[in-house]
Backbone bond lengths (Angstrom), bond angles and torsions (degrees), N, CA, C in turn:
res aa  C-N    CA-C-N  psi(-1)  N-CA   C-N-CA  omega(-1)  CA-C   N-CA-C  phi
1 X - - - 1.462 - - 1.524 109.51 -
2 X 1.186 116.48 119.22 1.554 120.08 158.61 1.733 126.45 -52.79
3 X 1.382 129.35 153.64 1.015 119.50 -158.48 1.553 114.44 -85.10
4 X 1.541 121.81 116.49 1.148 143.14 -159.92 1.129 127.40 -117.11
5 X 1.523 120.07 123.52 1.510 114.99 -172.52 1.734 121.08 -135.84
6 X 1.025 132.30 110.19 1.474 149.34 -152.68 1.735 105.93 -65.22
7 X 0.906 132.56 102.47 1.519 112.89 -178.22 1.781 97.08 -100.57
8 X 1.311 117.55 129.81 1.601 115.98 178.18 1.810 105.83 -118.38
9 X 1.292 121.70 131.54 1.272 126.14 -174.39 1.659 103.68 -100.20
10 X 1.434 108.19 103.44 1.478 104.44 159.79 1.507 144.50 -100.72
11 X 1.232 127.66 158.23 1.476 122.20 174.23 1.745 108.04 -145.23
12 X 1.115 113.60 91.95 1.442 114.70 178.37 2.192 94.41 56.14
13 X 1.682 101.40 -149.91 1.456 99.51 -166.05 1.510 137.72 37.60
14 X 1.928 91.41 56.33 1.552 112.75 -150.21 1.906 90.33 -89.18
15 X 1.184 117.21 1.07 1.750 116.06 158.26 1.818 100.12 -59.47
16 X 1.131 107.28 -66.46 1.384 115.54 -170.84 1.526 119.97 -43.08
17 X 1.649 86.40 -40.05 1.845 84.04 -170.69 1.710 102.47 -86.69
18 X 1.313 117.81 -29.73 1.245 100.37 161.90 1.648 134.62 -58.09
19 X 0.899 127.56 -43.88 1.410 138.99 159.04 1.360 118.93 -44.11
20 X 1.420 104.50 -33.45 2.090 110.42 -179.25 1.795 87.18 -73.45
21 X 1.281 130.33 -65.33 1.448 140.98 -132.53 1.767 84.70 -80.75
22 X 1.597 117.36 -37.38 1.544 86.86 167.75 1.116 139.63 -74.64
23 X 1.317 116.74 6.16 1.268 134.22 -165.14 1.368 91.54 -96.73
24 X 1.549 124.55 -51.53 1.435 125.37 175.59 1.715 128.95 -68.10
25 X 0.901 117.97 -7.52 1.779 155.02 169.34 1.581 77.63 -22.55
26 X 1.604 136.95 -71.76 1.065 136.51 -150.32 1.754 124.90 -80.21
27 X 1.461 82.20 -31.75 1.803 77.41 177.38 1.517 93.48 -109.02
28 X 1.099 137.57 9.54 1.420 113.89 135.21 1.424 136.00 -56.34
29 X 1.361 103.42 -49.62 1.724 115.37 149.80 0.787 111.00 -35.27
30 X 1.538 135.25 -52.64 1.404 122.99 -178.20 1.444 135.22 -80.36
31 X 1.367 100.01 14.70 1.251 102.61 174.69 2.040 121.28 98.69
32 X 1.400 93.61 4.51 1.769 114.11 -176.59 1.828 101.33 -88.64
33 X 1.281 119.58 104.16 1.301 111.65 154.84 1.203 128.36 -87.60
34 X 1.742 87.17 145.95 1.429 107.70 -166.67 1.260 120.87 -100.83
35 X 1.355 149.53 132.61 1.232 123.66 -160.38 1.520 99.34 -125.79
36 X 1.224 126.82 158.45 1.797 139.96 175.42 1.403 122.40 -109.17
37 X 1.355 133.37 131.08 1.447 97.15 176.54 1.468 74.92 -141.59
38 X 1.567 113.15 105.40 1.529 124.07 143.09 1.458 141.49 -58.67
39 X 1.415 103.57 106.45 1.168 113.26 -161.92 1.603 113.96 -90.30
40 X 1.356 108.71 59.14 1.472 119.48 178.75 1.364 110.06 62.28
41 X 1.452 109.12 49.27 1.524 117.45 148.30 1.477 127.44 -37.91
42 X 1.455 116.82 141.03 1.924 109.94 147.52 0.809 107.36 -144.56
43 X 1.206 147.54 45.31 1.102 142.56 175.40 1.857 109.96 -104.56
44 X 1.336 115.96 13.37 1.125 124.02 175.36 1.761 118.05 99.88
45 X 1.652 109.28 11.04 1.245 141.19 -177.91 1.540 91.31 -64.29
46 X 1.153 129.31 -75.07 1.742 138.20 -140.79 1.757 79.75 -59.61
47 X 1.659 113.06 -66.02 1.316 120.41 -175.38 1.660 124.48 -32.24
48 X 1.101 95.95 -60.97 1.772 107.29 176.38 1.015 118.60 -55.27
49 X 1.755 125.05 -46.89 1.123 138.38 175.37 1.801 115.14 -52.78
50 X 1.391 113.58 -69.18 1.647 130.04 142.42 1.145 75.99 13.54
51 X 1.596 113.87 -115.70 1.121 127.42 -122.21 2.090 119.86 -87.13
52 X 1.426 95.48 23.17 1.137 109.49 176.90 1.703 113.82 -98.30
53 X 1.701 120.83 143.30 1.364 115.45 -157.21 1.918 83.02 -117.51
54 X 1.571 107.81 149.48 1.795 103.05 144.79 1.958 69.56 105.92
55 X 1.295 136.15 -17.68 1.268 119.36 -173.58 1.537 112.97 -104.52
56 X 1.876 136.82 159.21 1.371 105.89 144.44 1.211 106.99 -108.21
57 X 1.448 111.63 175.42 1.685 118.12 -179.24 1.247 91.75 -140.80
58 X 1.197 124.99 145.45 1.430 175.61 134.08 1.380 108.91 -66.38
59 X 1.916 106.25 103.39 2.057 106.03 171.40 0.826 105.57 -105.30
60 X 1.801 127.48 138.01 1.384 130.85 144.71 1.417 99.95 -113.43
61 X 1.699 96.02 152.59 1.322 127.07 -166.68 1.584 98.34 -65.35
62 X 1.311 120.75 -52.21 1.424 145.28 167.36 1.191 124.16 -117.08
63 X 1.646 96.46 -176.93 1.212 94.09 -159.62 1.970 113.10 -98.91
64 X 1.429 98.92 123.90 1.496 96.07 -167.25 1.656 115.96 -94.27
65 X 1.265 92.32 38.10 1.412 106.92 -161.77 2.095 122.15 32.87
66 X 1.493 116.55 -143.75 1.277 94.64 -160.27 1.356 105.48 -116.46
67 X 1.333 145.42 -16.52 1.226 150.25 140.88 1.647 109.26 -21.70
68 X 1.559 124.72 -78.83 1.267 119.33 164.43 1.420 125.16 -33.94
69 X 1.152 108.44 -84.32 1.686 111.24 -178.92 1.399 102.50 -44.44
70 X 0.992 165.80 -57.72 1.632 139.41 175.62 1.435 106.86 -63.43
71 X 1.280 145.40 -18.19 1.627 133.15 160.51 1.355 113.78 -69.73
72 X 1.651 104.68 -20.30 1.663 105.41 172.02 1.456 94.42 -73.24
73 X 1.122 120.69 -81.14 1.522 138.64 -167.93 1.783 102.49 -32.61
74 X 1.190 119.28 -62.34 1.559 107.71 -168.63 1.712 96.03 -76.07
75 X 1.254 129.27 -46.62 1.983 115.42 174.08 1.456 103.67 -18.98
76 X 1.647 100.68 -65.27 1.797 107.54 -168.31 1.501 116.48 -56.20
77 X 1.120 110.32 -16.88 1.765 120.53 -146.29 1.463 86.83 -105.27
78 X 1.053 139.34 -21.26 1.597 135.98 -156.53 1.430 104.83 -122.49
79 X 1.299 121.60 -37.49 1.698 128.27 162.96 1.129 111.98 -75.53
80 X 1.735 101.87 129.06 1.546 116.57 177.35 1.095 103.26 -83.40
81 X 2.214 124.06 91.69 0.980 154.38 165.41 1.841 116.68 -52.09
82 X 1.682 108.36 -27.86 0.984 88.96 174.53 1.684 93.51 -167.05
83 X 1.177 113.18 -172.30 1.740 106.48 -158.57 2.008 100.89 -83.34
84 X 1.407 109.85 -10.33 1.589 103.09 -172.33 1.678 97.13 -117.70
85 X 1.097 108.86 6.71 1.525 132.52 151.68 1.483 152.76 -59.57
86 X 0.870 81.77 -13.79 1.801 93.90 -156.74 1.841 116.23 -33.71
87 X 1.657 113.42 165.76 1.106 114.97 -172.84 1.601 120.09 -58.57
88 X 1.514 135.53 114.34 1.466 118.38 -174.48 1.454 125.32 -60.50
89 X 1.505 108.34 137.60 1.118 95.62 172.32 2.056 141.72 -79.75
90 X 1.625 89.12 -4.89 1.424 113.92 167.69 1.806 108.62 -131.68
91 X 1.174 101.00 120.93 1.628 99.26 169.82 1.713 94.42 -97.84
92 X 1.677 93.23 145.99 1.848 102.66 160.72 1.431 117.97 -120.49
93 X 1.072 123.57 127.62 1.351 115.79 175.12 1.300 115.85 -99.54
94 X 1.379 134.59 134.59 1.035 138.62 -143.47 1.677 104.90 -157.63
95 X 1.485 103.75 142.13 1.323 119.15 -178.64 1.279 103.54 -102.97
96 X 1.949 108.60 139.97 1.339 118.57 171.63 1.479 133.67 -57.02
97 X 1.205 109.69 -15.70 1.418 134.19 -145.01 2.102 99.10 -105.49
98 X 1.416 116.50 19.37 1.197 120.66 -161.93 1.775 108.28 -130.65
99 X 1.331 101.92 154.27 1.631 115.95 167.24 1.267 118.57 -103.15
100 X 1.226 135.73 142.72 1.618 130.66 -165.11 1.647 93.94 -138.22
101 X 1.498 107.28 125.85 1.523 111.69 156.90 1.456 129.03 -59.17
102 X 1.549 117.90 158.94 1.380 88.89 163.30 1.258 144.69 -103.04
103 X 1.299 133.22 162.48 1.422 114.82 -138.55 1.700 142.99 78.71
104 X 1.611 77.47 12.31 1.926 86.68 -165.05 1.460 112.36 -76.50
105 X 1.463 128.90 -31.77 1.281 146.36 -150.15 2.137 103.87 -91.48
106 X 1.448 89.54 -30.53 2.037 93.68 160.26 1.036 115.15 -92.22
107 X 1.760 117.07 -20.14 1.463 106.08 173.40 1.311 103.85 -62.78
108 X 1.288 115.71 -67.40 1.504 118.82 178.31 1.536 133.98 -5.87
109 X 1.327 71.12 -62.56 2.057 74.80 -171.29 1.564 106.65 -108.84
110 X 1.453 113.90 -6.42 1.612 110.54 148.88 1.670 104.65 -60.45
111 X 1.379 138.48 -18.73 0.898 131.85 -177.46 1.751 113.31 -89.17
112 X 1.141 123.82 -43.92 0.807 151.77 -173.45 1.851 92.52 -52.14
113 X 1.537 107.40 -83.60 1.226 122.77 -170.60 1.865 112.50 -49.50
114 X 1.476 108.13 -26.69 1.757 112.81 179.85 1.450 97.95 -71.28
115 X 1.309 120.12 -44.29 1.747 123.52 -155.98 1.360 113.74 -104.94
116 X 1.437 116.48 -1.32 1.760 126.40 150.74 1.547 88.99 85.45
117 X 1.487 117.66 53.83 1.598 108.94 -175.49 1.744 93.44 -115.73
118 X 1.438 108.11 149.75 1.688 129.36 169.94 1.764 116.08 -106.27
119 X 1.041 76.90 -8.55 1.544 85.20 162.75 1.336 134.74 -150.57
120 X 1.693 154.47 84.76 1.398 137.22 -128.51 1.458 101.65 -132.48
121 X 1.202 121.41 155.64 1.430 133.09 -159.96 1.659 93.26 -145.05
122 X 1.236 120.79 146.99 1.614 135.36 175.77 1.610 101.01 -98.19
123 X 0.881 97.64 163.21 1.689 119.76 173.23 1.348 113.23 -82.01
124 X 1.562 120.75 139.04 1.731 102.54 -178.47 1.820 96.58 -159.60
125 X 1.143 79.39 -176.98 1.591 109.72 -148.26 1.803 102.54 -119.73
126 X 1.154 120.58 107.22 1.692 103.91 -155.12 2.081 96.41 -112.81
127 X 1.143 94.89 169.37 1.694 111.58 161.82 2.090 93.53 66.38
128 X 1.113 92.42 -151.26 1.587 103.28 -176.38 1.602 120.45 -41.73
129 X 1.498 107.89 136.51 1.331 128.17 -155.82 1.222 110.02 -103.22
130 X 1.689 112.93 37.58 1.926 122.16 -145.95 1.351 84.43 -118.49
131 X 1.967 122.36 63.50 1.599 131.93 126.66 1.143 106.90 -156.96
132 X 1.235 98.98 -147.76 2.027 116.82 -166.77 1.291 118.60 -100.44
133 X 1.435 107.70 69.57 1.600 120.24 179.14 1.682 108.96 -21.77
134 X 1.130 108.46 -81.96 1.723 115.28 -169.02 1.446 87.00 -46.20
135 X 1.160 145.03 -80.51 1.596 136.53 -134.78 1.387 107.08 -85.75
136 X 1.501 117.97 -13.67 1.936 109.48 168.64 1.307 102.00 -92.95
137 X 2.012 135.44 -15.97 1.077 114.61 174.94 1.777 115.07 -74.87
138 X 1.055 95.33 -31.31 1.598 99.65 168.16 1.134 134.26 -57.89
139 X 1.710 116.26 -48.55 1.263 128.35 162.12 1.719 112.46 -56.89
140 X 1.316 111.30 -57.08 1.504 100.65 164.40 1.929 132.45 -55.15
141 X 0.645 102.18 -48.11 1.422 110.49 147.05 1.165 135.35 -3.29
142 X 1.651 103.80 -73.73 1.189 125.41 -149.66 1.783 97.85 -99.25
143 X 1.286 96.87 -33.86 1.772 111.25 161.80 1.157 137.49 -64.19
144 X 1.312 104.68 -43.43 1.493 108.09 169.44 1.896 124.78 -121.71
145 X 1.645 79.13 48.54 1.828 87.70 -162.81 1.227 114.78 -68.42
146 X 1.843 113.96 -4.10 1.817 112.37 -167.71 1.666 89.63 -122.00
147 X 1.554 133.74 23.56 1.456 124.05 -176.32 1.258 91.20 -93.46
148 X 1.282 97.51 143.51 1.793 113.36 169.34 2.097 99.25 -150.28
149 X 1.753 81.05 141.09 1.777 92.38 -179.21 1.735 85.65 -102.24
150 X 1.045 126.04 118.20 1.117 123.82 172.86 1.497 117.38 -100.95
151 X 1.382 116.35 128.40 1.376 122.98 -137.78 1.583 140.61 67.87
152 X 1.650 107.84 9.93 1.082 103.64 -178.33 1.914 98.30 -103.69
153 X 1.474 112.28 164.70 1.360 104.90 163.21 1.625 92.63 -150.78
154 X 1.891 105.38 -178.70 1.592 80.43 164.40 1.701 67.97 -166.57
155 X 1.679 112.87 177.15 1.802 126.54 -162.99 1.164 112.18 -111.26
156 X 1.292 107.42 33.97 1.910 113.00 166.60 1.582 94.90 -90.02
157 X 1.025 131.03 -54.94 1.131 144.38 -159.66 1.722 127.41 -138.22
158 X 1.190 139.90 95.48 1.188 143.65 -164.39 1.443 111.43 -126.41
159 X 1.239 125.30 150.70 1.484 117.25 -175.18 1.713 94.04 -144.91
160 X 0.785 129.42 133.35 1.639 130.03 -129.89 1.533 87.75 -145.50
161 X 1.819 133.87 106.12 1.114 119.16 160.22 2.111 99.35 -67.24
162 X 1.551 88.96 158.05 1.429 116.05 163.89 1.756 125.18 -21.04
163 X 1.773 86.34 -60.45 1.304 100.32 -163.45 1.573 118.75 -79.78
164 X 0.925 94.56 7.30 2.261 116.76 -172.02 1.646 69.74 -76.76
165 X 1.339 115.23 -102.24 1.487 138.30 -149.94 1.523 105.71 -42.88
166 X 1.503 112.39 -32.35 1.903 103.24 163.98 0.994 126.30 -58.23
167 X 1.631 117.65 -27.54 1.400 131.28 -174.42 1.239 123.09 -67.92
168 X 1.934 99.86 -65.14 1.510 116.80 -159.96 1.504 106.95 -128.76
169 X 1.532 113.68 27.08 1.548 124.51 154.59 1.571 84.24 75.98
170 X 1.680 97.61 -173.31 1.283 112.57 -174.02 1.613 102.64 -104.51
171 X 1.165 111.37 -137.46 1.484 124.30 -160.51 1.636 124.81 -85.09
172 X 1.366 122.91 118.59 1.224 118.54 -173.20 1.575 111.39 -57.22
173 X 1.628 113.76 99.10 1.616 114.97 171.58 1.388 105.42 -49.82
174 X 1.549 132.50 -45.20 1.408 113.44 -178.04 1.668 130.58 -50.96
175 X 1.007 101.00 -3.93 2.101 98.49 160.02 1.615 82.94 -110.86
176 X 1.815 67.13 116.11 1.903 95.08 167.73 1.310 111.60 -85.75
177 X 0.915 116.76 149.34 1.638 147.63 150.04 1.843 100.53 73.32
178 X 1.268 115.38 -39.24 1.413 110.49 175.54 1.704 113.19 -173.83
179 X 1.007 125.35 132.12 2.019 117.54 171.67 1.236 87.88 129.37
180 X 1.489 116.46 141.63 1.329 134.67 128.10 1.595 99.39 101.04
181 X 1.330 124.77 -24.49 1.846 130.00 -158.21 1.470 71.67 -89.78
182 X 1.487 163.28 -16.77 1.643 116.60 -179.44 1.389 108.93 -81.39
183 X 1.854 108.61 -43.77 1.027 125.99 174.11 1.635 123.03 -36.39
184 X 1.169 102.95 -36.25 1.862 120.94 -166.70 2.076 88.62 -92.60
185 X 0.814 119.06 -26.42 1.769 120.96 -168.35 1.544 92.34 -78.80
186 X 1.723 128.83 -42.59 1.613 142.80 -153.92 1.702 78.92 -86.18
187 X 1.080 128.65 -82.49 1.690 133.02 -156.59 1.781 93.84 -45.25
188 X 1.406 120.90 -56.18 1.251 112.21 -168.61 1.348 115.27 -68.43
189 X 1.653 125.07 -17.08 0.958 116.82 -167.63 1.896 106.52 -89.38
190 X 1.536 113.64 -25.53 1.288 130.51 -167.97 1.142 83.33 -68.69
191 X 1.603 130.00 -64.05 1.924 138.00 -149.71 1.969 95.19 -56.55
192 X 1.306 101.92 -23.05 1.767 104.80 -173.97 1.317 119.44 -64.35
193 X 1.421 106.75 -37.58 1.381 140.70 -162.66 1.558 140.53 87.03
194 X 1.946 83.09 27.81 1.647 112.45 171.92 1.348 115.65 -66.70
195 X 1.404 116.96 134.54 2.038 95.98 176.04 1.429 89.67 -129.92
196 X 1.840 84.76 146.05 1.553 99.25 -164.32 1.746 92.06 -117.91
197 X 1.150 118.69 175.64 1.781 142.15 156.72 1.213 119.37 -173.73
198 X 1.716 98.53 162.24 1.116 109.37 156.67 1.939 141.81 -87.77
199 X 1.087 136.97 127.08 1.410 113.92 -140.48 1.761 78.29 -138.38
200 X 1.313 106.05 144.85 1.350 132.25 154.81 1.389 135.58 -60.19
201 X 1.322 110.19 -8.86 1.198 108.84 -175.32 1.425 122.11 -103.24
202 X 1.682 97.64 40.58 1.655 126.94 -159.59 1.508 104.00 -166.38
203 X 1.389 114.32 124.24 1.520 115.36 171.45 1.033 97.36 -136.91
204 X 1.420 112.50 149.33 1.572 129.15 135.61 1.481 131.39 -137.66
205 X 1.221 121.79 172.49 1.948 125.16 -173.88 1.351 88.00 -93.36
206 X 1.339 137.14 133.59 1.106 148.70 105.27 1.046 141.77 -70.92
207 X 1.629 124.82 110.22 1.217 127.53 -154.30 1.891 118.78 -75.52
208 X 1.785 106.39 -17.08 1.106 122.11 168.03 1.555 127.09 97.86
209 X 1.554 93.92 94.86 2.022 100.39 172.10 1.310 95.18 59.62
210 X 1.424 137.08 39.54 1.404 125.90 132.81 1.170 122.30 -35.88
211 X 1.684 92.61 -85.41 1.185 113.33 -169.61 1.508 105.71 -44.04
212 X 1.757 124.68 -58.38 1.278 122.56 -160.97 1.649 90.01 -58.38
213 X 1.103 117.26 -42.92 1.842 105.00 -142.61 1.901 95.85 -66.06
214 X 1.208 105.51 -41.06 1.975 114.11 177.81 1.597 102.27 -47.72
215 X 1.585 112.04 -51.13 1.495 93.49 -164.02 1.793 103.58 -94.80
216 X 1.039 114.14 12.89 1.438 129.63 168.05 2.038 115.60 -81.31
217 X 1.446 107.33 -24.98 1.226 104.54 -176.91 1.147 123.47 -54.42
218 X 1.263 141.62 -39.08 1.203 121.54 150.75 1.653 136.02 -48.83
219 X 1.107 106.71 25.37 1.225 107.42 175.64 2.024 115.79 -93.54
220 X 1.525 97.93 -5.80 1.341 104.95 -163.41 2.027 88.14 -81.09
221 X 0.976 123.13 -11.14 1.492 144.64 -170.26 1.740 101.24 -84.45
222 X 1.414 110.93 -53.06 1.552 120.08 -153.79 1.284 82.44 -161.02
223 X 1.764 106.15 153.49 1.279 124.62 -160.69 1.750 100.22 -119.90
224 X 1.802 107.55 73.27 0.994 100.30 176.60 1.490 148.78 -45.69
225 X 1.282 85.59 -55.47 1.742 101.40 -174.99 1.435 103.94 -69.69
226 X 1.165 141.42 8.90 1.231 146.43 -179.31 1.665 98.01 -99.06
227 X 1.148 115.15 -54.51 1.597 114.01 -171.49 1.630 86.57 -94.70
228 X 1.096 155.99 7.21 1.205 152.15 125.75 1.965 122.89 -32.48
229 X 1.339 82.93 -48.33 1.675 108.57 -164.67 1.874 100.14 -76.34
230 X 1.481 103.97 -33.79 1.658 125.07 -176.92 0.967 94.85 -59.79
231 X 1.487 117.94 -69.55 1.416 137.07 -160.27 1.988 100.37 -43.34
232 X 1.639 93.42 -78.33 1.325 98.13 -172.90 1.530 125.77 -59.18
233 X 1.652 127.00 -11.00 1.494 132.49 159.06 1.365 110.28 -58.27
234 X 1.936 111.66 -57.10 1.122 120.25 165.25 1.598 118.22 -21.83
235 X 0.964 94.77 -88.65 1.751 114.40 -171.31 1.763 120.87 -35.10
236 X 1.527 103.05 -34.08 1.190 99.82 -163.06 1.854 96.75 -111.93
237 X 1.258 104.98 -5.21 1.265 115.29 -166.18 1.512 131.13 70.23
238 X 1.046 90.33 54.34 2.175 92.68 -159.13 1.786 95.14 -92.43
239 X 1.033 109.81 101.07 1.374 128.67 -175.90 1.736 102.88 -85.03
240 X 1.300 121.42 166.28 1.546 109.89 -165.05 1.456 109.51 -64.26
241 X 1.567 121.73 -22.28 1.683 106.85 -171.42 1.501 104.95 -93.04
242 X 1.464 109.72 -14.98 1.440 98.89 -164.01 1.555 106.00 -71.25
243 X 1.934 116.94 -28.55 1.160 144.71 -167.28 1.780 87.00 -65.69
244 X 1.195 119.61 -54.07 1.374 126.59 -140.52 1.602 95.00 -80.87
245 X 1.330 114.46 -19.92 1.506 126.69 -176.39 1.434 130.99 -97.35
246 X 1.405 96.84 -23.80 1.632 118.14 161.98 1.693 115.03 -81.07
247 X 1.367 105.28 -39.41 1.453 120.01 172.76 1.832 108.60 -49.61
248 X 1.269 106.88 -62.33 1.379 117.51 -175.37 1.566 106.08 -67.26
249 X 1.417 130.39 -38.39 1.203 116.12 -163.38 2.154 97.96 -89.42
250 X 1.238 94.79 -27.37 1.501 76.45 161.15 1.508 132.77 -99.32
251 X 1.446 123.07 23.85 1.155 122.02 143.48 1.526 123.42 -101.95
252 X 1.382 107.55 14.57 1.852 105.98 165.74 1.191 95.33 -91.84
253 X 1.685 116.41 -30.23 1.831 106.57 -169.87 1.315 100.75 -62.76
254 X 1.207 121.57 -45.87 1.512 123.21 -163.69 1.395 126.87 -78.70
255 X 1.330 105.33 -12.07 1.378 128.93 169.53 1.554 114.81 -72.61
256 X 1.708 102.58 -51.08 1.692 115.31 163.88 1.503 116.41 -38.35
257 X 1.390 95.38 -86.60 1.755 108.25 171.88 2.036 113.08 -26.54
258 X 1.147 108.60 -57.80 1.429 131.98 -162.43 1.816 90.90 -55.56
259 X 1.181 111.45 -74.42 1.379 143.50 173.76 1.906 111.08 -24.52
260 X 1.690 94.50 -63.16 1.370 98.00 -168.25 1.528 99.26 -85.20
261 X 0.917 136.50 -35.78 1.745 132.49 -152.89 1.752 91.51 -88.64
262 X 1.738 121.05 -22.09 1.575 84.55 -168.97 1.813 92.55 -102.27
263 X 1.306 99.58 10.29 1.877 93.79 177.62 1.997 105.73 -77.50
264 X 1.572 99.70 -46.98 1.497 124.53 -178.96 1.411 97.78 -53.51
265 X 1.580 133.65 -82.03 0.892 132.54 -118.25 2.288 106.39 -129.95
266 X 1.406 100.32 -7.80 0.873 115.71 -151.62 1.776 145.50 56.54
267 X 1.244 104.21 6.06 1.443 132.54 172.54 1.455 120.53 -111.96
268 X 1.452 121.12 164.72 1.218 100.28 155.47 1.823 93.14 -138.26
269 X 1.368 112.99 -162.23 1.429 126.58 -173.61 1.546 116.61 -57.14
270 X 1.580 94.14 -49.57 1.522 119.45 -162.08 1.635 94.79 -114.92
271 X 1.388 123.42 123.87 1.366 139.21 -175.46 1.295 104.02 -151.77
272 X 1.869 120.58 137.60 1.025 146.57 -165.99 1.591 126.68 -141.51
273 X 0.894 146.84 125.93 1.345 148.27 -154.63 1.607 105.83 -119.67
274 X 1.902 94.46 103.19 1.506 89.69 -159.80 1.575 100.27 -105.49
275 X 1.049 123.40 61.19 1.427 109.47 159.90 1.658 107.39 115.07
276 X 1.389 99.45 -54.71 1.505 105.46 -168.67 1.337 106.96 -149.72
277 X 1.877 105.25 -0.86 1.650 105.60 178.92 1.425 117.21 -158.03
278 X 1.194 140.70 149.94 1.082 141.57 165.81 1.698 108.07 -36.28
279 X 1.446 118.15 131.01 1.693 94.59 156.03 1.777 98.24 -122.88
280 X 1.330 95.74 169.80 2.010 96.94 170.80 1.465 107.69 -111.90
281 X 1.227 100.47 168.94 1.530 107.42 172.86 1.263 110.01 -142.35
């Protein structure tokens, strides 16, 4: 394993983060740091955290929404902080709000490293947790262990070689508090000539927009993701046709992917639990 370091963004919903960190129990053992960056928890987060050994944490007073706290988290994660430390050579960013198989973190970037990707994302399973995590991540797994969305990524889960973040910096702080900064990290990293996907040979449950919706609460204050959405039209210049043309060509991609993997394999990458049924994406 290359040298690897977990960055996790919290905000209170200290069920969640307990449940992620047991999942991580193992490659902490192994020597994978994990890093925290509490974003002005009270819900008894700062406390719990305290008194946990084998982790680091990162305090903010408040909440610096989610752009920051992963520029905190990968700074720490990439500087050789200390001599049994050293700088990682893959950062992951990772949401609290998730279940991890075991073995997921070599699938990963065994995946990563077969399919020539700089940036890699797992396959997952979102909203209600109503089956048998360990035995459908396996079964999925084992099924779709050679699928790759190439060019797709998404901010539950990211595994970030080194050399992305030397290039094209870290995370635009101007989307406040939460929206649009993974999206804006994927475009800058593609325009570099980084190629990212999503690959099967990695699952996890995501329980869904925890994490975002916690560090989103201030939005009932200010209408982030709205001047989020400004920001990022702004920036790239997405004028109404260019929007209307990117829109369409990435729902044929997703239609492709969607289309072929649940005819092949009966699954696809992206799975959701809508109420009363599986849906794909």
């Amino acid at each position: 394993m290359p040298h690897v370091a977990i960055v996790i963004p919290v905000l209170n919903q200290l069920a969640y983060t307990q449940g992620c960190l047991r999942c991580l129990q193992p490659d902490i053992a192994a020597g994978v740091r994990v890093i925290l960056v509490d974003n002005g928890s009270t819900d008894g987060t700062k406390e719990w955290l305290a008194a946990r050994t084998g982790i680091t944490v990162i305090r903010n007073e408040e909440n610096r929404g989610c752009a920051p706290a992963w520029n905190q988290g990968v700074q720490a994660a990439t500087g050789a902080a200390r001599a049994d430390a050293p700088g990682a050579d893959w950062v992951v960013v990772l949401n609290n709000d998730v279940l991890l198989p075991a073995g997921w973190l070599a699938a990963l970037l065994g995946a990563a490293d077969r399919h020539g990707l700089d940036i890699v994302c797992p396959a997952m399973r979102e909203r209600d947790q109503n089956y048998d995590f360990a035995s459908y991540a396996r079964d999925f797994m084992a099924r779709l262990g050679a699928v790759v969305r190439r060019g797709g990524a998404h901010g539950v889960c990211f595994a970030v070689r080194r050399a992305v973040f030397e290039k094209i910096g870290g995370f635009d702080e101007a989307f406040r508090i939460g929206q649009f900064e993974d999206a804006d990290f994927f475009r800058r990293a593609r325009l570099a000539g980084f190629r990212t996907g999503v690959v099967g040979a990695c699952f996890l449950h995501h329980f869904g927009s925890v994490t975002q919706d916690a560090l989103s609460d201030t939005n009932r204050k200010r209408p982030y993701e709205a001047e989020n959405r400004a920001h990022f039209r702004k920036k790239w210049k997405l004028g109404w046709a260019r929007r209307r043309w990117e829109k369409a060509a990435d729902g044929l991609r997703a239609w492709w992917w969607r289309t072929t993997e649940k005819s092949r394999y009966g699954h696809t990458l992206h799975e959701k639990w809508g109420g009363d049924r599986l849906l794909f994406y």
